[in-house]
C-alpha angles and dihedrals in degrees: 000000000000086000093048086057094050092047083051104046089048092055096043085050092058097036088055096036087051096052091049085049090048092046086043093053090040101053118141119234108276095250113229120257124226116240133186126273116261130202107191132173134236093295102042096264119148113253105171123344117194123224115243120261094270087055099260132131121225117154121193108261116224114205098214088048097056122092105257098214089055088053097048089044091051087051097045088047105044108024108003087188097043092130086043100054136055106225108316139054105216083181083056089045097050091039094055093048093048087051085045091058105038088043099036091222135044124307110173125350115247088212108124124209093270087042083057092038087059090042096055093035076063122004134217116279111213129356105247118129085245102054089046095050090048086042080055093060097040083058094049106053080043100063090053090054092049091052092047077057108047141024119249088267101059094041072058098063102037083065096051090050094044108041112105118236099185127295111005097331114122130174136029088264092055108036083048078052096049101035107030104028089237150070120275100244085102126043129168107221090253091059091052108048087052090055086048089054102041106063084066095069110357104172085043093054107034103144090215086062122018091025088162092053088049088052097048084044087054094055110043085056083052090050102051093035090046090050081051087059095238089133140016121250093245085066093038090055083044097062099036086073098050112119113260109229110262094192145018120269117220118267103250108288105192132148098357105180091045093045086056100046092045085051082047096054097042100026096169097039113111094202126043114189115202139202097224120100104237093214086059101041087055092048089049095045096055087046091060089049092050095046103042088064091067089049126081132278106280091011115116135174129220129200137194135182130198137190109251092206097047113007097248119157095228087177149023137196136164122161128342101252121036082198120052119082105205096080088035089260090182093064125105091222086178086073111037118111110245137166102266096208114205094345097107097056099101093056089063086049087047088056098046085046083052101049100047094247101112134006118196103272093043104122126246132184119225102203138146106285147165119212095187116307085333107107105178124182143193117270088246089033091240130134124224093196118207097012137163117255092238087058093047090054090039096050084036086236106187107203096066094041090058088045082054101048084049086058101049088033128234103256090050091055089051100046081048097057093040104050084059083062108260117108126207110223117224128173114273112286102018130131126211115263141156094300092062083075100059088042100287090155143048124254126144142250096254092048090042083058090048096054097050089042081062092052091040085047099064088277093303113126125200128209108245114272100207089164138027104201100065133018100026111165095004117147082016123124122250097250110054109341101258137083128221129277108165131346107274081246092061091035092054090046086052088048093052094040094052088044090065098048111126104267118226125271114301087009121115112239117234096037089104136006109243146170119185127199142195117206107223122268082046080267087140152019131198147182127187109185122175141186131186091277114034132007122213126204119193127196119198119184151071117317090210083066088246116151122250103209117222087028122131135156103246088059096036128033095015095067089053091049090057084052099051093056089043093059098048101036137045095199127009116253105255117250133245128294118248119274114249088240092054107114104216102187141127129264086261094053099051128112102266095244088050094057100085134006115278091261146030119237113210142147089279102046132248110357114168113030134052108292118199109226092176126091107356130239105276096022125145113226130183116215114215105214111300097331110139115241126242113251117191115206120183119192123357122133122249118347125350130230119206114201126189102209094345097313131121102249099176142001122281115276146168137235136053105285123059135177126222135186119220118209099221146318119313151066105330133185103217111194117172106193130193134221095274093048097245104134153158143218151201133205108224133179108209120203097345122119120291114276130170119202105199121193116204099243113249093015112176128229120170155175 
């Protein structure tokens, strides 16, 4: 008899061991599961995830990333020999029908976690004893599939991806998220042991909804793993008391409008990895819901923020609410094309340092003036009189910086600023002229930051990095990933001067270099600010483009700039030091060309100094063959010197015609200087298609 029972139970063994090797060799491929769509920033923090398209939420879990005590605690509590098994626990089994019989109803389940992992990849059909006892067994052969397919860790996290939590929540990362308002790296033992009970009856234990059932759920997990000694009774009583959530937290809403246009760009990509820094986008974006209260109605604010060294947005605002409607809160403001006011200003005085035609302390008259048919005037219509060029560009005096623009030419300022990469946008068929100083084009808030990052940046500018998974580098040179602005003398020039910009009201002058600017119409107000490490552009306003009277950008957007550096930073990066070539001197130690700008503006035009009369700035001239072209210079002492951008063209001479070779058709920048290097210029266009830039007489550009 005895022998009869071996020879069965062997057979029965290698039956049994035979059919598990059969279901082992025949396992199906494990199928992929969809999760949602994560937008993360430059650390891996999670900036905005996107439900799935039935409306749940399941985020990818990430091992490392899971608080180990709540792991050990889920093990010990739902399959206590889940590294030990296959699949499936026969002790659980038998315990469970023992517990059936003596009970007469279920005890405790003998499912172990893979046997839950196959039941959530595809779940029971109806709720007879028989089709849960053939569910069972479907179970049952699945989980040993599922163990011939992946190893223990990653059964593992399918579970931690797949469990419910209540509602549509499903996962550990989402229902901590939910919950708890955080990642699960860090769980109190509260937290935990409420994750470890709810997966058993979600819906019946929803804290939102059944929070005494949570809490009894929550105990009764204490309880069994504190009898198992994984933690003292001190801690247990502790987190006992612990408060149940009583509702759900948001899922993480950050950077919307970057987290959209980064979903646009890469719509079947599960991961977006983006450049902004997740700690500063929250600080900013509280910033902008605190100040657009203080705004009026319809009126919002946007804010960006770029990497001096590299040209990474390292964060995006726009609005302070993505949803409301009111302020357009589903525009990307960052982007929009707006009038930029007085904020390109520096970049005329960049290219004067640069061409040797002004320094800081070289001295400049604001006075009324006509440049053609162009009037401009001060913001406060006031005149300054003989001023520095350091204080023109700090007090944002109109007057010098459109003497200057006539000098380095329009065109010049646009093709540089548009050969770093940042384009200026003017209406089809237009050409650059003397407007485009006081804000006479379109360009946007993100490009505004990356222009003053180049000059912040030694006069390199980098293309803007908005995501660090693709792209990187792209529209960049070969060398460092930059292209050139300004020359790292004028850049440095431009550094020292904004420093010294008068700083708002309660702020302390020096911490940043600045330059505010108001579009005319009062349509727009603006603050770039810079240190040696980040620059930050602001944008105040109406996104409909309607004006705010009264609004300007030294009362409006600067003061948020200050606060902005002041809540990410304790104390501003230093700047750069000076170049060796930077000339740091006084008025009276300039070179003498250098003392005062090559001309004097006053009522009755241009009085020391050579003045071109022919052809005028801005005129179209057809060149015959190889013919030189006239060239009619009133004034000037000595011989004159005429340079086509910023070349010789011909040898010094005297008298009041001239004559001037252009080296072919296009956009050129004509100075004639006399011996004692004062000079003028005009901008031309030879042989090209008739084009008229016209200024409004008397526009307005201001602080």
């Amino acid at each position: 008899m005895a022998g009869c029972v071996a020879l069965g139970a062997v057979l029965l063994g290698g039956g049994l061991y035979a059919w598990l090797a059969g279901v082992r060799a025949a396992a199906p491929p494990v199928p992929a599961l969809a999760y949602s769509t994560e937008v993360q920033d430059h650390e891996g923090r999670l900036l905005r995830p996107f439900a799935l398209a039935d409306g749940r939420w399941r985020l990818a879990p990430d091992l490392a990333h899971v608080d180990r005590r709540y792991i050990d605690m889920l093990i010990a509590y739902e399959d206590r020999r889940f590294y030990q098994h296959g699949g499936v626990d026969p002790l659980a089994l038998i315990r469970a029908v023992g517990q059936l019989i003596t009970h007469g109803r279920i005890v405790s389940g003998g499912s172990t976690l893979t046997m839950q992992v196959a039941r959530l990849m595809q779940p029971r059909e109806g709720t007879g004893f028989g089709t849960k006892l053939a569910s069972k067994l479907t179970e049952m052969r699945r989980a040993i599939e599922l163990e011939a397919r992946l190893s223990k860790l990653e059964i593992l996290a399918l579970y931690l991806a797949l469990a419910p939590y209540g509602g549509n929540i499903e996962g550990v990362r989402a229902a901590s998220l939910a919950w708890f308002g955080k990642e699960p790296r860090r769980l109190s033992l509260a937290e935990a042991a409420l994750l470890v009970a709810l997966p058993q009856a979600p819906e019946a234990r929803r804290p939102d909804r059944h929070p005494v059932q949570a809490d009894l759920a929550r105990e009764a997990v204490l309880a069994r793993l504190g009898e198992a000694g994984l933690f003292g009774a001190a801690e247990a009583e502790f987190a006992r008391r612990a408060r149940i959530p009583t509702q759900r937290t948001d899922m993480p809403m950050l950077a919307v409008h970057a987290a959209d246009a980064a979903r646009r760009e890469r719509p079947t990509a599960r991961v977006h990895q983006l450049a902004i820094d997740a700690a500063s986008q929250l600080r900013l974006e509280r910033l902008a819901g605190e100040r657009v209260r203080d705004l009026g109605p319809h009126t919002s604010l946007a804010l960006v923020m770029v990497d001096n060294a590299s040209g990474e947005v390292l964060a995006r605002v726009s609005g302070a609410d993505p949803l409301d409607p009111g302020r357009a809160g589903a525009v990307d403001l960052t982007r929009a094309l707006r009038s930029p006011g007085s904020t390109l200003k520096p970049f005329i005085y960049g290219l004067a340092f640069e061409d040797g035609v002004a320094h800081p302390e070289t001295l400049i008259e604001d006075r009324p003036s006509r440049f053609g048919a162009y009037h401009p005037r001060n913001f406060d219509r006031d005149y300054q009189g003989t001023v520095s060029v350091r204080q023109a560009l700090q007090f944002s005096l109109n007057v010098p910086a459109v003497a200057l623009l006539q000098a380095v030419g329009p065109q010049r300022l646009a093709s540089r600023l548009g050969g770093a990469g940042f384009a200026l946008h003017l209406p089809p068929g237009e050409v650059p002229g003397l407007a485009v100083g006081l804000g006479g084009v379109g360009i946007s808030l993100e490009s505004l930051a990356g222009l003053y990052a180049g000059v912040a940046n030694g006069g390199r500018a980098h293309a803007l990095a908005t995501r660090l998974d693709v792209g990187a580098g792209q529209g960049r040179d070969e060398t460092n990933g930059s292209r050139r602005l300004l020359s790292p003398v004028a850049a440095w020039y431009l550094a020292d001067a904004l420093s010294g910009t008068p700083a708002p009201l309660n702020e302390r002058t020096g911490r940043i270099a600045f330059k505010t600017g108001t579009s005319f119409g009062y349509r727009d107000a603006w603050a770039v600010g810079f240190d040696g490490r980040r620059t930050i552009a602001v944008w105040v306003g109406r996104p409909d483009g309607q004006p705010v009277p009264g609004m300007i950008g030294r009362d409006a957007a600067a003061p948020i700039l200050f606060e902005a550096f002041a809540r990410l930073v304790t104390k501003p990066a230093p700047f750069a030091p000076a170049p060796h070539a930077a000339l740091v001197a006084r008025n009276n130690d300039l070179p003498p060309p250098l003392r005062h700008f090559g001309r004097r503006v006053g009522e009755a035009g241009l009085a020391d100094g050579p003045r071109i009369t022919f052809p005028p700035d801005g005129a179209r001239l057809e060149q015959q063959g190889d013919d030189p072209l006239v060239l009619k210079v009133n004034g000037g002492t000595g011989r004159l010197t005429v340079l086509v951008d910023g070349v010789p063209n011909s040898k010094p001479a005297e008298g009041a015609t001239l004559f001037w070779q252009p080296a072919g058709v296009g956009f050129v920048r004509l100075t004639v200087m006399d011996a004692v290097g004062r000079a003028d210029s005009v901008v031309l266009r030879i042989s090209g298609p008739e084009t008229h830039q016209g200024f409004p007489a008397g526009q307005l550009s201001g602080r």
